[in-house]
CHARMM-style PDB file with segment names, atoms N, HN, CA, C and O in Angstrom:
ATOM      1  N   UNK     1      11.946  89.599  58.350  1.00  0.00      PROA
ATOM      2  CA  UNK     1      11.396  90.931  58.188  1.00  0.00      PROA
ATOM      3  C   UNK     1      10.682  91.385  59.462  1.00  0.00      PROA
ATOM      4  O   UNK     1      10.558  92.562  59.800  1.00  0.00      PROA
ATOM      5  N   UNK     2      10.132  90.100  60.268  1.00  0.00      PROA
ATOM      6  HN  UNK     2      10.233  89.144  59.993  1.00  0.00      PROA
ATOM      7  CA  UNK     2       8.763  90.902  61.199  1.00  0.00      PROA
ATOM      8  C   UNK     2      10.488  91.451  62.560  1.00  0.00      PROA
ATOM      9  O   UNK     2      10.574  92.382  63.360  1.00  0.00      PROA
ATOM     10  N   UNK     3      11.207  90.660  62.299  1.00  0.00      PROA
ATOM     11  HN  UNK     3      11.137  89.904  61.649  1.00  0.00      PROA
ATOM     12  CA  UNK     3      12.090  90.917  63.358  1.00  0.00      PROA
ATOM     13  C   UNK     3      12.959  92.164  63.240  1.00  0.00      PROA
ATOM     14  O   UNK     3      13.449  92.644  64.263  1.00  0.00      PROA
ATOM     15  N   UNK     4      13.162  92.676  62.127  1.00  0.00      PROA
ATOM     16  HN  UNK     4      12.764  92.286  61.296  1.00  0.00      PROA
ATOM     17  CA  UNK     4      13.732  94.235  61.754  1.00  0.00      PROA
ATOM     18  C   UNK     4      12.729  95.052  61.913  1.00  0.00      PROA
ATOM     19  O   UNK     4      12.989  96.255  61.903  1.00  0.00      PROA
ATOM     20  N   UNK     5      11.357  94.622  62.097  1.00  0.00      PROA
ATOM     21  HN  UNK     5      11.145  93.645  62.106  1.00  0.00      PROA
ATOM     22  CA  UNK     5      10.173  95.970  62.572  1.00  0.00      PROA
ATOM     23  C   UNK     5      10.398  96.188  64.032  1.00  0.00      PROA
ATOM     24  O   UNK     5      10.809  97.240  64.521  1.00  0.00      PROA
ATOM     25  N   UNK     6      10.043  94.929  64.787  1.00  0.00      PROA
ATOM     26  HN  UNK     6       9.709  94.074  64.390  1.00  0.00      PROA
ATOM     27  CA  UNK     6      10.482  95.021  66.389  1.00  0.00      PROA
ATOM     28  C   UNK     6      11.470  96.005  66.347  1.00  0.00      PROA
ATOM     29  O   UNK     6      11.276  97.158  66.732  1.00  0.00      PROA
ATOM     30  N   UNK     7      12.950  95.421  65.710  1.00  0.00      PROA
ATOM     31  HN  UNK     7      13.107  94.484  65.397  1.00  0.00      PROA
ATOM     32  CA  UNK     7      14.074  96.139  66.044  1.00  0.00      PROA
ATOM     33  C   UNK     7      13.727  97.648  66.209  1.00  0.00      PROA
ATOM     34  O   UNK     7      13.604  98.333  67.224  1.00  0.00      PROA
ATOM     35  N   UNK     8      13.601  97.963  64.817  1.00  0.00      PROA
ATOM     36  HN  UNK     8      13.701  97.406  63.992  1.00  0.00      PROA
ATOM     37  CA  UNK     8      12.648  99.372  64.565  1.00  0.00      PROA
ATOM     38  C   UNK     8      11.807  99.903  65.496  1.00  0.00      PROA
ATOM     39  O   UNK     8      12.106 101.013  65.938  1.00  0.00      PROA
ATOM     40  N   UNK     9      10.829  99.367  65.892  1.00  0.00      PROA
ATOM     41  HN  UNK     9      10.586  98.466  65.533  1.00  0.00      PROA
ATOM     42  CA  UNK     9       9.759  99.828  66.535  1.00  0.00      PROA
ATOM     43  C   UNK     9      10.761 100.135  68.319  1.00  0.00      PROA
ATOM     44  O   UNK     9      10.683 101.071  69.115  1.00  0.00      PROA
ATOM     45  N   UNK    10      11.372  99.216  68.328  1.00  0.00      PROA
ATOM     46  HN  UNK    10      11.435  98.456  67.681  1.00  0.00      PROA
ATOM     47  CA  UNK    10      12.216  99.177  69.844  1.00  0.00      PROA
ATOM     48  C   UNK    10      12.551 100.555  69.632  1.00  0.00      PROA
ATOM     49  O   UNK    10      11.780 101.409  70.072  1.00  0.00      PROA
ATOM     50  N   UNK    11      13.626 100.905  69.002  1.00  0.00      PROA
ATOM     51  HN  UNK    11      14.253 100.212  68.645  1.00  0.00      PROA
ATOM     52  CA  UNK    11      14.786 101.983  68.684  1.00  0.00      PROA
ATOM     53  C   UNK    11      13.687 103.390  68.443  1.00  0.00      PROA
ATOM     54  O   UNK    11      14.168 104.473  68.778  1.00  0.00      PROA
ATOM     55  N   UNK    12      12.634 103.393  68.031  1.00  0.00      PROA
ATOM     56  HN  UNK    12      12.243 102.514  67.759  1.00  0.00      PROA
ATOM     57  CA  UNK    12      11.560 104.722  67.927  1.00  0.00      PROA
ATOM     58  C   UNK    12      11.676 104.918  69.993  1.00  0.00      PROA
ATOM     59  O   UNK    12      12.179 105.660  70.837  1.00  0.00      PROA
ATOM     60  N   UNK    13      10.735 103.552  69.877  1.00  0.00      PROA
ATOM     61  HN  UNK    13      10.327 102.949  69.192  1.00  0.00      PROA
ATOM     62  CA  UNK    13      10.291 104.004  71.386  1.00  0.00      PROA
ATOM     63  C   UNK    13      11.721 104.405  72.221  1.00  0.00      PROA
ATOM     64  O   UNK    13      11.453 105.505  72.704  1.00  0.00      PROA
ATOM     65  N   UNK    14      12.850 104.116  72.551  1.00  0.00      PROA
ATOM     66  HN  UNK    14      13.068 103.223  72.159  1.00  0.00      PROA
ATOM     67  CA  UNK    14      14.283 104.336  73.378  1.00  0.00      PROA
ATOM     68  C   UNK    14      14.123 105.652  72.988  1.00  0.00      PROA
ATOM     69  O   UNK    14      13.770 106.402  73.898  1.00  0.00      PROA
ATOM     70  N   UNK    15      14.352 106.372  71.417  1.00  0.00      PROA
ATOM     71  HN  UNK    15      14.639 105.763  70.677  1.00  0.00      PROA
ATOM     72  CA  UNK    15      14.411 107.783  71.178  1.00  0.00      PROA
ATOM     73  C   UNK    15      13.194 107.985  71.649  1.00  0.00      PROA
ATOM     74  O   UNK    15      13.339 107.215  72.599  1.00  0.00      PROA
ATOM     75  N   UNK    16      12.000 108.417  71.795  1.00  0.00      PROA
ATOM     76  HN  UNK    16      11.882 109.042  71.023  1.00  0.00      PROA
ATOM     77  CA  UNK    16      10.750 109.063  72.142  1.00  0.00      PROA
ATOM     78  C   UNK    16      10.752 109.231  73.830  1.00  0.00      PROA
ATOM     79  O   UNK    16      10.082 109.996  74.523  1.00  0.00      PROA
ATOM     80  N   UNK    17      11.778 108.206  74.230  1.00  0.00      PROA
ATOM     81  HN  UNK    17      12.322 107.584  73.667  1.00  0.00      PROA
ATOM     82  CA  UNK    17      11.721 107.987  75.756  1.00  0.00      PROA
ATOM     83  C   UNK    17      12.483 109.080  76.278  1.00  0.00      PROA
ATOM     84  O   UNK    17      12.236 110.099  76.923  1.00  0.00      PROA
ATOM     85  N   UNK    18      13.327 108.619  75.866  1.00  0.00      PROA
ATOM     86  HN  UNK    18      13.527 107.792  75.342  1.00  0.00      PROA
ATOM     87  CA  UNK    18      15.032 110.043  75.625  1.00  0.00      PROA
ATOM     88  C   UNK    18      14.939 111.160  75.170  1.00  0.00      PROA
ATOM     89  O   UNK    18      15.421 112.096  75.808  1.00  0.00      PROA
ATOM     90  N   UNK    19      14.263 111.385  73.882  1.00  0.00      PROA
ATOM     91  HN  UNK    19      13.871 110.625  73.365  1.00  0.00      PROA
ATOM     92  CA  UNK    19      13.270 112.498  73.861  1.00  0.00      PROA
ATOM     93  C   UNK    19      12.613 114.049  74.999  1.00  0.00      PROA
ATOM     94  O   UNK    19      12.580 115.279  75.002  1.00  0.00      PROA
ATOM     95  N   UNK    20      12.143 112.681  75.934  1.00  0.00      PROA
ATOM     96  HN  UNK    20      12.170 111.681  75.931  1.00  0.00      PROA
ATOM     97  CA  UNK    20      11.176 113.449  76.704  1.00  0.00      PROA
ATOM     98  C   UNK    20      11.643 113.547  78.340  1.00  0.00      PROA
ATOM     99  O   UNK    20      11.092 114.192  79.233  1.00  0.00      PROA
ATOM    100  N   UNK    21      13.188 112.444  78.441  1.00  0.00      PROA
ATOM    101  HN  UNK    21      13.635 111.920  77.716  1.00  0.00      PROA
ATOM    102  CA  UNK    21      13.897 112.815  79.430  1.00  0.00      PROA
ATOM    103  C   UNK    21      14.857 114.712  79.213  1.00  0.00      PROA
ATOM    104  O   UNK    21      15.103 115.592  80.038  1.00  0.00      PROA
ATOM    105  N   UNK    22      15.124 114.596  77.717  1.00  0.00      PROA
ATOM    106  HN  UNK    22      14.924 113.881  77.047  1.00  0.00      PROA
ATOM    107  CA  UNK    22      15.774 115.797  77.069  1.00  0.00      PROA
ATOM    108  C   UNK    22      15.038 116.795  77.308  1.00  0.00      PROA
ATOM    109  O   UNK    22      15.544 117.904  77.482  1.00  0.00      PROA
ATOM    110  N   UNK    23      13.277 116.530  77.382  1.00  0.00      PROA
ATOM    111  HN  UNK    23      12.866 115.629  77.241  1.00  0.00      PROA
ATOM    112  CA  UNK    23      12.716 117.852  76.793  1.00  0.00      PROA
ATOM    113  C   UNK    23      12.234 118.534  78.515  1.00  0.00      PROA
ATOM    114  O   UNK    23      11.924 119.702  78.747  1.00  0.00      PROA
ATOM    115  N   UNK    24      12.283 117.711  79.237  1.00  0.00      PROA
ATOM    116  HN  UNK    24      12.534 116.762  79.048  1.00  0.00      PROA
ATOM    117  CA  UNK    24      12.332 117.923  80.726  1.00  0.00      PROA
ATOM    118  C   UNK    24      12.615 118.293  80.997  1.00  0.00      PROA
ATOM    119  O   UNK    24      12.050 119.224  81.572  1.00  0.00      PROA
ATOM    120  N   UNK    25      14.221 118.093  81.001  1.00  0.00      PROA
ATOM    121  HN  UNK    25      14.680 117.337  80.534  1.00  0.00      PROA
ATOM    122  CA  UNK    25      15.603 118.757  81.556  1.00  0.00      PROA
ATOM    123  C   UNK    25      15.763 119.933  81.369  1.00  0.00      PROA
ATOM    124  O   UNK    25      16.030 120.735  82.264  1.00  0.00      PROA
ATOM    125  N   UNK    26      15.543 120.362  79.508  1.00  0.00      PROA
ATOM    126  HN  UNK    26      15.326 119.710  78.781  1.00  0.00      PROA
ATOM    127  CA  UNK    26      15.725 121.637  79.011  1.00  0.00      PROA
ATOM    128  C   UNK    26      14.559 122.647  79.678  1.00  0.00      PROA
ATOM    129  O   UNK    26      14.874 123.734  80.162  1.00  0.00      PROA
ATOM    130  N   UNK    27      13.201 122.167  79.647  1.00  0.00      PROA
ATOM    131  HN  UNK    27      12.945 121.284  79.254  1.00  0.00      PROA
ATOM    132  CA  UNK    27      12.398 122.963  79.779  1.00  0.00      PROA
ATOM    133  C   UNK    27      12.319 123.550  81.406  1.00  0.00      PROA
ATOM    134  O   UNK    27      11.998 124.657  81.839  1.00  0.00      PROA
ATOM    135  N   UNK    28      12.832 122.087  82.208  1.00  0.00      PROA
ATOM    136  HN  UNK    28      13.093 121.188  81.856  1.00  0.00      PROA
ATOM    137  CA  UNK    28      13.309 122.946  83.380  1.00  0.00      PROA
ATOM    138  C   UNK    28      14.510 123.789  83.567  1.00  0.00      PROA
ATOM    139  O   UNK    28      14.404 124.422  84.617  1.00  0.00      PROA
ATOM    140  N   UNK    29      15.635 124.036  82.927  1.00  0.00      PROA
ATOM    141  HN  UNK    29      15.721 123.521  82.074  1.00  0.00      PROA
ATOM    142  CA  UNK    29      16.271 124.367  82.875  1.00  0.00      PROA
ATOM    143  C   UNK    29      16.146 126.244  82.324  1.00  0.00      PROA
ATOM    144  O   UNK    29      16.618 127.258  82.837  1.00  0.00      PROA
ATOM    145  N   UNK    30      15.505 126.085  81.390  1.00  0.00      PROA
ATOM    146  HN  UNK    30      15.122 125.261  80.973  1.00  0.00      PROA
ATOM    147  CA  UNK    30      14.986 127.056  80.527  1.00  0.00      PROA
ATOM    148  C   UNK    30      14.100 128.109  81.610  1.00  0.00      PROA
ATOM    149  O   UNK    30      14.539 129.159  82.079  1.00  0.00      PROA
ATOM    150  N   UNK    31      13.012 127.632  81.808  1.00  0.00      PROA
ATOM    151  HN  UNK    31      12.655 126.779  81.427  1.00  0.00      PROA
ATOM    152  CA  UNK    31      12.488 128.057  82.862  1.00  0.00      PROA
ATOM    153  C   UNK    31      12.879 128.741  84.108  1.00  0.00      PROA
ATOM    154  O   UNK    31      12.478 129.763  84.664  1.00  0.00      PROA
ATOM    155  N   UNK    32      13.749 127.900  84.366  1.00  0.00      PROA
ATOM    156  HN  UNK    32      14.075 127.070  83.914  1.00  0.00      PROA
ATOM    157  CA  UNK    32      14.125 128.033  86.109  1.00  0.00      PROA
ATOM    158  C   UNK    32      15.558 129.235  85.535  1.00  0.00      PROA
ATOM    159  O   UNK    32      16.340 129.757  86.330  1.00  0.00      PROA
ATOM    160  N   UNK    33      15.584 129.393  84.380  1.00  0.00      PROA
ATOM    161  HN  UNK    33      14.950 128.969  83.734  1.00  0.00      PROA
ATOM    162  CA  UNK    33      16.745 130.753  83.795  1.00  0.00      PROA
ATOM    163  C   UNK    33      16.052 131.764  83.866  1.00  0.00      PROA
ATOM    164  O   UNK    33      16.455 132.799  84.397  1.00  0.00      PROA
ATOM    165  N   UNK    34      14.746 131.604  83.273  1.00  0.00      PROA
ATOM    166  HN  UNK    34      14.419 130.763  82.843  1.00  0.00      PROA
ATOM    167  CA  UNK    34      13.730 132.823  83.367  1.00  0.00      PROA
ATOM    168  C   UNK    34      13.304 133.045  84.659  1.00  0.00      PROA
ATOM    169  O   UNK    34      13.245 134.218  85.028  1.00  0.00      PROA
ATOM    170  N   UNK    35      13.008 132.203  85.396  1.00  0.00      PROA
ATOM    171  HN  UNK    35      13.056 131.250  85.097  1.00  0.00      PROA
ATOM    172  CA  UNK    35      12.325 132.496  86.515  1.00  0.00      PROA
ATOM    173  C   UNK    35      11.068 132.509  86.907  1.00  0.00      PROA
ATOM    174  O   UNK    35      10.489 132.995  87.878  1.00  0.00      PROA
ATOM    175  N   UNK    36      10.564 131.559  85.489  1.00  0.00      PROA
ATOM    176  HN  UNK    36      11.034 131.164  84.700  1.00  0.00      PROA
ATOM    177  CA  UNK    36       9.660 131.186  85.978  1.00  0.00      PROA
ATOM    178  C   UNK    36       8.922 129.913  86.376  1.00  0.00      PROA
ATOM    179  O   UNK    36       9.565 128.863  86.368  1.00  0.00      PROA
ATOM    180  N   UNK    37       7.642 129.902  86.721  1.00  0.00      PROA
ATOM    181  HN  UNK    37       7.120 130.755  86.727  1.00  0.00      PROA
ATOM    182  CA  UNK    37       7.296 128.172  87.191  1.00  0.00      PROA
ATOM    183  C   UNK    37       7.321 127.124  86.328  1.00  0.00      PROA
ATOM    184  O   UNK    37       6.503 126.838  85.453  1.00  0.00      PROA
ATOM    185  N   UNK    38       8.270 126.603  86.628  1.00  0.00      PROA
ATOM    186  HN  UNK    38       8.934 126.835  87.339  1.00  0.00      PROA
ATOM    187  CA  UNK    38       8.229 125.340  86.298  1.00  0.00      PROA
ATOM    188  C   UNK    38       7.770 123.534  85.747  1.00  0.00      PROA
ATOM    189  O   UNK    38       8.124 122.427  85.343  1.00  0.00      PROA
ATOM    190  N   UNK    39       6.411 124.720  86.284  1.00  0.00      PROA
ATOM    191  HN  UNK    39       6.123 125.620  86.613  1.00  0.00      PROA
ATOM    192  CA  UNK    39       5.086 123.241  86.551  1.00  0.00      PROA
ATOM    193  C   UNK    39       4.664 122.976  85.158  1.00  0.00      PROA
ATOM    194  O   UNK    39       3.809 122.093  85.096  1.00  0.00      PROA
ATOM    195  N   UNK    40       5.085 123.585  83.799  1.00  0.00      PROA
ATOM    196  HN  UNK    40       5.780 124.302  83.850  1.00  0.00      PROA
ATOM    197  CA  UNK    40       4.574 123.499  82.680  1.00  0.00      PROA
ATOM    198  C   UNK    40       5.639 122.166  82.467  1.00  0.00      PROA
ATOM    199  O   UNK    40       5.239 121.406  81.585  1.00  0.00      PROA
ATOM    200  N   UNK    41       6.584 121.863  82.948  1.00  0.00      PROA
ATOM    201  HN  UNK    41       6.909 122.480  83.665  1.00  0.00      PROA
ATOM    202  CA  UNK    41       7.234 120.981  82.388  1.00  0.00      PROA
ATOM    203  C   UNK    41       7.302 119.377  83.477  1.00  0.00      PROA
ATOM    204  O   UNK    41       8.068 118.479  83.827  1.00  0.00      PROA
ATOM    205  N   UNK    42       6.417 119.692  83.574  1.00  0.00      PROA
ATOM    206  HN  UNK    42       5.795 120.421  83.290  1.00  0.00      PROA
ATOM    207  CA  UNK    42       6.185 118.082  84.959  1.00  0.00      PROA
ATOM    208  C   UNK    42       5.334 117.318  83.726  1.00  0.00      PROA
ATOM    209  O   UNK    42       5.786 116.197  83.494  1.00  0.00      PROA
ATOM    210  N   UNK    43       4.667 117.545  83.241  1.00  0.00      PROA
ATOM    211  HN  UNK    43       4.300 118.456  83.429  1.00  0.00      PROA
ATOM    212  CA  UNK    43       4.281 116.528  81.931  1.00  0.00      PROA
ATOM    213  C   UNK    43       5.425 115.277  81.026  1.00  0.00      PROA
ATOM    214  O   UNK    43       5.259 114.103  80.696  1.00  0.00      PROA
ATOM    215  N   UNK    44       6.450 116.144  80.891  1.00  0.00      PROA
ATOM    216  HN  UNK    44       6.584 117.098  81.159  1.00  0.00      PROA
ATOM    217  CA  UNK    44       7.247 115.845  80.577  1.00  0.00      PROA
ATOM    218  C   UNK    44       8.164 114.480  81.292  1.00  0.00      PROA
ATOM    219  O   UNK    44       8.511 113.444  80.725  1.00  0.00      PROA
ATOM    220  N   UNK    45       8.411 114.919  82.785  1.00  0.00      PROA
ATOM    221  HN  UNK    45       8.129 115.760  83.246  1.00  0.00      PROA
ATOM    222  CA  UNK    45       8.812 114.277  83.706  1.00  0.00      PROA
ATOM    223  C   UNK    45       8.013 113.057  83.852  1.00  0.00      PROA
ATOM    224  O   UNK    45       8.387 111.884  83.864  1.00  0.00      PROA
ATOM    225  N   UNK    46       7.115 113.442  83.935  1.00  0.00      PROA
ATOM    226  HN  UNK    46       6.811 114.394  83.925  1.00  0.00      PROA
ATOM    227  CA  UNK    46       5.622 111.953  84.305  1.00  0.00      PROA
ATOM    228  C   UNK    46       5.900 111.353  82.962  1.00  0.00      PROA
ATOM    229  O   UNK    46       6.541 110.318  83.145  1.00  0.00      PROA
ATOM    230  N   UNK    47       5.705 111.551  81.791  1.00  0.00      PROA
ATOM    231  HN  UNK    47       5.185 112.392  81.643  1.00  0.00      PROA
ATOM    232  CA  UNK    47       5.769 110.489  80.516  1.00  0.00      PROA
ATOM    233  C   UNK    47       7.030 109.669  80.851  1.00  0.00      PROA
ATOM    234  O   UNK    47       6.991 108.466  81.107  1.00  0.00      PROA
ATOM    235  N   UNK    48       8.252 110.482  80.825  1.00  0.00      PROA
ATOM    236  HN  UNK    48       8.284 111.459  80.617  1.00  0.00      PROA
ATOM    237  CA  UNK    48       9.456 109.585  80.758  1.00  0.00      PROA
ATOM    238  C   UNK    48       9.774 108.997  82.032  1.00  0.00      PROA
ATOM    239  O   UNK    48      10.611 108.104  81.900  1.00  0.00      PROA
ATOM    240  N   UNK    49       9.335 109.215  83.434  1.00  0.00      PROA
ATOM    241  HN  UNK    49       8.655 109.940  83.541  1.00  0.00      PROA
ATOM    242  CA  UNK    49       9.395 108.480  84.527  1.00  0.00      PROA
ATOM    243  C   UNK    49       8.328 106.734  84.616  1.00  0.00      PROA
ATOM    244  O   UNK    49       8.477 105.576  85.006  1.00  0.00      PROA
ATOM    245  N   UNK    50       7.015 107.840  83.790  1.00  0.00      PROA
ATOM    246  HN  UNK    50       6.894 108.781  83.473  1.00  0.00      PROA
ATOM    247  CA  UNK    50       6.342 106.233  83.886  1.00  0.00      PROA
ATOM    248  C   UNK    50       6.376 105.236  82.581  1.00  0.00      PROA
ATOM    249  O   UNK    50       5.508 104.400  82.333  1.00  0.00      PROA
ATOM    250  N   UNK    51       7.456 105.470  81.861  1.00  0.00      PROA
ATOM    251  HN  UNK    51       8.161 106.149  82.063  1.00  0.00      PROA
ATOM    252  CA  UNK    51       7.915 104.535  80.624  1.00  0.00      PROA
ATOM    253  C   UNK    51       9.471 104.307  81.331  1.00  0.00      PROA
ATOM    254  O   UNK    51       9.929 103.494  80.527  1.00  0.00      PROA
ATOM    255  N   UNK    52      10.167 104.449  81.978  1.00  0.00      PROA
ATOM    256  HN  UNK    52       9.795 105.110  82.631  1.00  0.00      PROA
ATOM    257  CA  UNK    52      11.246 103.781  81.830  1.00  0.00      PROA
ATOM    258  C   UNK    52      10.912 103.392  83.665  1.00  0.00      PROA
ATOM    259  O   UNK    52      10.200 103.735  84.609  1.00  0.00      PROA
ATOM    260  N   UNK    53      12.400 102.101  83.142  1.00  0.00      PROA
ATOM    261  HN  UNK    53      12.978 101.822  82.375  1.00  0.00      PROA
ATOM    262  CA  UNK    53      12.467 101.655  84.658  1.00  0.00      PROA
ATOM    263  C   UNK    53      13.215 102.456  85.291  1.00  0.00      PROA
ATOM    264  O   UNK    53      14.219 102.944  84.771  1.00  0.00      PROA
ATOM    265  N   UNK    54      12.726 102.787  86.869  1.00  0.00      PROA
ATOM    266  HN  UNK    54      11.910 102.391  87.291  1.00  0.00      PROA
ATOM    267  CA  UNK    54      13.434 103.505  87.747  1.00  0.00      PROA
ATOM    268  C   UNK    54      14.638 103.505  88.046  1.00  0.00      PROA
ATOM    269  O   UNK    54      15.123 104.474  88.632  1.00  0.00      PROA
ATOM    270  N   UNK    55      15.384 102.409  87.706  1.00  0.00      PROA
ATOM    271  HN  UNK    55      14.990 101.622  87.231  1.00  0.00      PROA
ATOM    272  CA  UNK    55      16.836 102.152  87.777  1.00  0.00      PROA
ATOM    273  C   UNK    55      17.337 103.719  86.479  1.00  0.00      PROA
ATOM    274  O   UNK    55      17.753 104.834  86.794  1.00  0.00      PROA
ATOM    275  N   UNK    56      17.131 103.285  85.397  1.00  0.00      PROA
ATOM    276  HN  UNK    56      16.794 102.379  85.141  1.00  0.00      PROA
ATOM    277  CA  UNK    56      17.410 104.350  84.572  1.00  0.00      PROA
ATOM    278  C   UNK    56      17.160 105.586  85.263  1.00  0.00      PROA
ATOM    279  O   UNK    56      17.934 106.407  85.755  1.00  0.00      PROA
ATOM    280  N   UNK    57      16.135 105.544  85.206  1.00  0.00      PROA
ATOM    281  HN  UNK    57      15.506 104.877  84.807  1.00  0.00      PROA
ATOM    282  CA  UNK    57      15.893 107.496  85.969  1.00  0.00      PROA
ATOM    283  C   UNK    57      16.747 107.730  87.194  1.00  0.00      PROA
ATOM    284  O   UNK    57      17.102 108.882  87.444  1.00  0.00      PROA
ATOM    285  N   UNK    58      17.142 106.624  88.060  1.00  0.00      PROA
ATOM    286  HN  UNK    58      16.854 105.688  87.857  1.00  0.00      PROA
ATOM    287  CA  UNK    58      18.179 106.993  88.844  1.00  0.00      PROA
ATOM    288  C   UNK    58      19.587 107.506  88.504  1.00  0.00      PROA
ATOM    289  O   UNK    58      20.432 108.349  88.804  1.00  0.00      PROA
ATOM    290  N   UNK    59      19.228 106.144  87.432  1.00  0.00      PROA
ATOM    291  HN  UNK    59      18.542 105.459  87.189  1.00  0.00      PROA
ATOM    292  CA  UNK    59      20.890 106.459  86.890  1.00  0.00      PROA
ATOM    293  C   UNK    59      20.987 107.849  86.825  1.00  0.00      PROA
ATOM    294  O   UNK    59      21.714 108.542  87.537  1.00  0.00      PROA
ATOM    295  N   UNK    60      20.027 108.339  85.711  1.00  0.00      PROA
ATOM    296  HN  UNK    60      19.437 107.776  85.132  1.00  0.00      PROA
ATOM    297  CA  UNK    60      20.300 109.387  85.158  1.00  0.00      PROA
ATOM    298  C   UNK    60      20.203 110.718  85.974  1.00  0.00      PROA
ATOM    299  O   UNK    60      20.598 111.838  85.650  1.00  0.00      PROA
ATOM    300  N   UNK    61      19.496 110.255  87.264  1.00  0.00      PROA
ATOM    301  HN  UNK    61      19.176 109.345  87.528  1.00  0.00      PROA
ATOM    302  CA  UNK    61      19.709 111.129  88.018  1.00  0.00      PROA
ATOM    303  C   UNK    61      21.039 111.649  88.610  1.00  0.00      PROA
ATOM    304  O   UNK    61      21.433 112.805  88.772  1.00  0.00      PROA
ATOM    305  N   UNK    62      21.558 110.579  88.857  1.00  0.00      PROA
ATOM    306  HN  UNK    62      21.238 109.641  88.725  1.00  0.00      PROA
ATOM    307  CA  UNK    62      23.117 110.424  88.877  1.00  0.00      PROA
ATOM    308  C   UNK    62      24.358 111.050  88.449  1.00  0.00      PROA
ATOM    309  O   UNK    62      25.322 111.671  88.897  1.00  0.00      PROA
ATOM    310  N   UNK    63      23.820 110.539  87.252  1.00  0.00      PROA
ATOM    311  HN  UNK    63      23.037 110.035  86.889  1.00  0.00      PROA
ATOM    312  CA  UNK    63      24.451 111.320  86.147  1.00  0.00      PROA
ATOM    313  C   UNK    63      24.729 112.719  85.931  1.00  0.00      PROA
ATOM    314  O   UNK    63      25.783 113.295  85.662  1.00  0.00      PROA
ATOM    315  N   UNK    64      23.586 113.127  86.102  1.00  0.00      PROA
ATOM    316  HN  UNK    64      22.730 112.659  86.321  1.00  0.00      PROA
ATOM    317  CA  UNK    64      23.343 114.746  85.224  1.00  0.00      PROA
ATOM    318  C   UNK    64      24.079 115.621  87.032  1.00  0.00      PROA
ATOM    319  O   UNK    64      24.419 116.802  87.107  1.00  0.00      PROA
ATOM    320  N   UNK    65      24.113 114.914  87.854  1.00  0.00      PROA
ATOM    321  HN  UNK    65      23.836 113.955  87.793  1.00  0.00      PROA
ATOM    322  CA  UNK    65      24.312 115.211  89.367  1.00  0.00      PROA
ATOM    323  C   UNK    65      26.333 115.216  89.519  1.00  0.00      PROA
ATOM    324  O   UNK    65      27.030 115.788  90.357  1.00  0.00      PROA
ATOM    325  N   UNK    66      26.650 114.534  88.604  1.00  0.00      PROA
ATOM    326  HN  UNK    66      26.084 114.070  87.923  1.00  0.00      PROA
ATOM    327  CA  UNK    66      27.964 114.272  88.781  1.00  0.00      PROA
ATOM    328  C   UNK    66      28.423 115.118  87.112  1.00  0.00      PROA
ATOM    329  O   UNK    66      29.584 115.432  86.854  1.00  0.00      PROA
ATOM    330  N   UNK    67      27.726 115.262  86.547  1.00  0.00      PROA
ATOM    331  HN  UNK    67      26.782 115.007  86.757  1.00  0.00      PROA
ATOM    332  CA  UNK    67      28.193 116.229  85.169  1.00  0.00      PROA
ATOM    333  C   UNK    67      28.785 115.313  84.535  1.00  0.00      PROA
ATOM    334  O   UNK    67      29.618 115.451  83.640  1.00  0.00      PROA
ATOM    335  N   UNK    68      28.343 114.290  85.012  1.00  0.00      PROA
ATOM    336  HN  UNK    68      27.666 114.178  85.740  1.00  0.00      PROA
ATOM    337  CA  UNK    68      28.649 112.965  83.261  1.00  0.00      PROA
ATOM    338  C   UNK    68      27.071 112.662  82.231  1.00  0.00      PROA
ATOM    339  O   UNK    68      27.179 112.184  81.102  1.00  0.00      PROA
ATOM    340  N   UNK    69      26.652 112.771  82.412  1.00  0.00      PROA
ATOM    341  HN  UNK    69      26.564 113.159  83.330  1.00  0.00      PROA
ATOM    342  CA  UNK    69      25.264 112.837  81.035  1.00  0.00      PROA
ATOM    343  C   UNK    69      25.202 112.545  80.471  1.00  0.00      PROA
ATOM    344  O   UNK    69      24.355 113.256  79.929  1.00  0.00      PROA
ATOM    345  N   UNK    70      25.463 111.740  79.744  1.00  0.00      PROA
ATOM    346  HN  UNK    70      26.151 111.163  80.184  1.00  0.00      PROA
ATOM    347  CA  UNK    70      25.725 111.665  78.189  1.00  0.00      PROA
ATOM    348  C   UNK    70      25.047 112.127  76.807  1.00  0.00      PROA
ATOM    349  O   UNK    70      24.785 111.528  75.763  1.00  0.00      PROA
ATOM    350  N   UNK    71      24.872 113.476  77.258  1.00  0.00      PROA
ATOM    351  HN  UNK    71      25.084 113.962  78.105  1.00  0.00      PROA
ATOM    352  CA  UNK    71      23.953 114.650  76.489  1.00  0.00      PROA
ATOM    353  C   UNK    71      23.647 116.105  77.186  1.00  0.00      PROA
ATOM    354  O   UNK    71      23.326 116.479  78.314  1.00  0.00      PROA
ATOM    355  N   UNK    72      23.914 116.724  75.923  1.00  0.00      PROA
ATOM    356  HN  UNK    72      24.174 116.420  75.007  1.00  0.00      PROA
ATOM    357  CA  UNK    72      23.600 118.147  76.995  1.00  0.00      PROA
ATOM    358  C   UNK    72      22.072 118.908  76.858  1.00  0.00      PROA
ATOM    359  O   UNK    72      21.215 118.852  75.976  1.00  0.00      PROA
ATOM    360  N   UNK    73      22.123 119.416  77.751  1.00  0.00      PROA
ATOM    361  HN  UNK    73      22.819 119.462  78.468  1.00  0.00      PROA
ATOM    362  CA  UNK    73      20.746 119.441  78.783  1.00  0.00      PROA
ATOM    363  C   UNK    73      20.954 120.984  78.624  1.00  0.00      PROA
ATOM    364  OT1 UNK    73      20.197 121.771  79.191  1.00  0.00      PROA
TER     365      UNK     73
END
């Protein structure tokens, strides 16, 4: 049982992480349509940069750079 909570508890935090890589993207995205500043959504950026490892955020930098993503933004 304590080992299906971990599991659990793992799989919250990955979504909450992903979450807030999503809510980044959009809100810069959103923004930068309107035209306006941007800086409301650097919160966003800082949570999910300083929870994941930098390899990921590269990746995903990568990613969203080559229009493979694996989610839309």
């Amino acid at each position: 049982m304590e080992q299906e909570a971990i599991r659990k508890e793992r799989k919250r935090g990955e979504t909450d992480i992903t979450s807030q890589v999503f809510d980044y993207h959009r809100c810069q995205k959103a923004l930068t349509a309107k035209g306006v500043d941007t800086t409301p959504c650097e919160w966003y950026g800082k949570v999910y940069k300083s929870l994941c490892p930098m390899a990921w955020v590269e990746k995903w930098d990568e990613q969203r750079e080559e229009g493979t993503f694996p989610g839309k933004i």
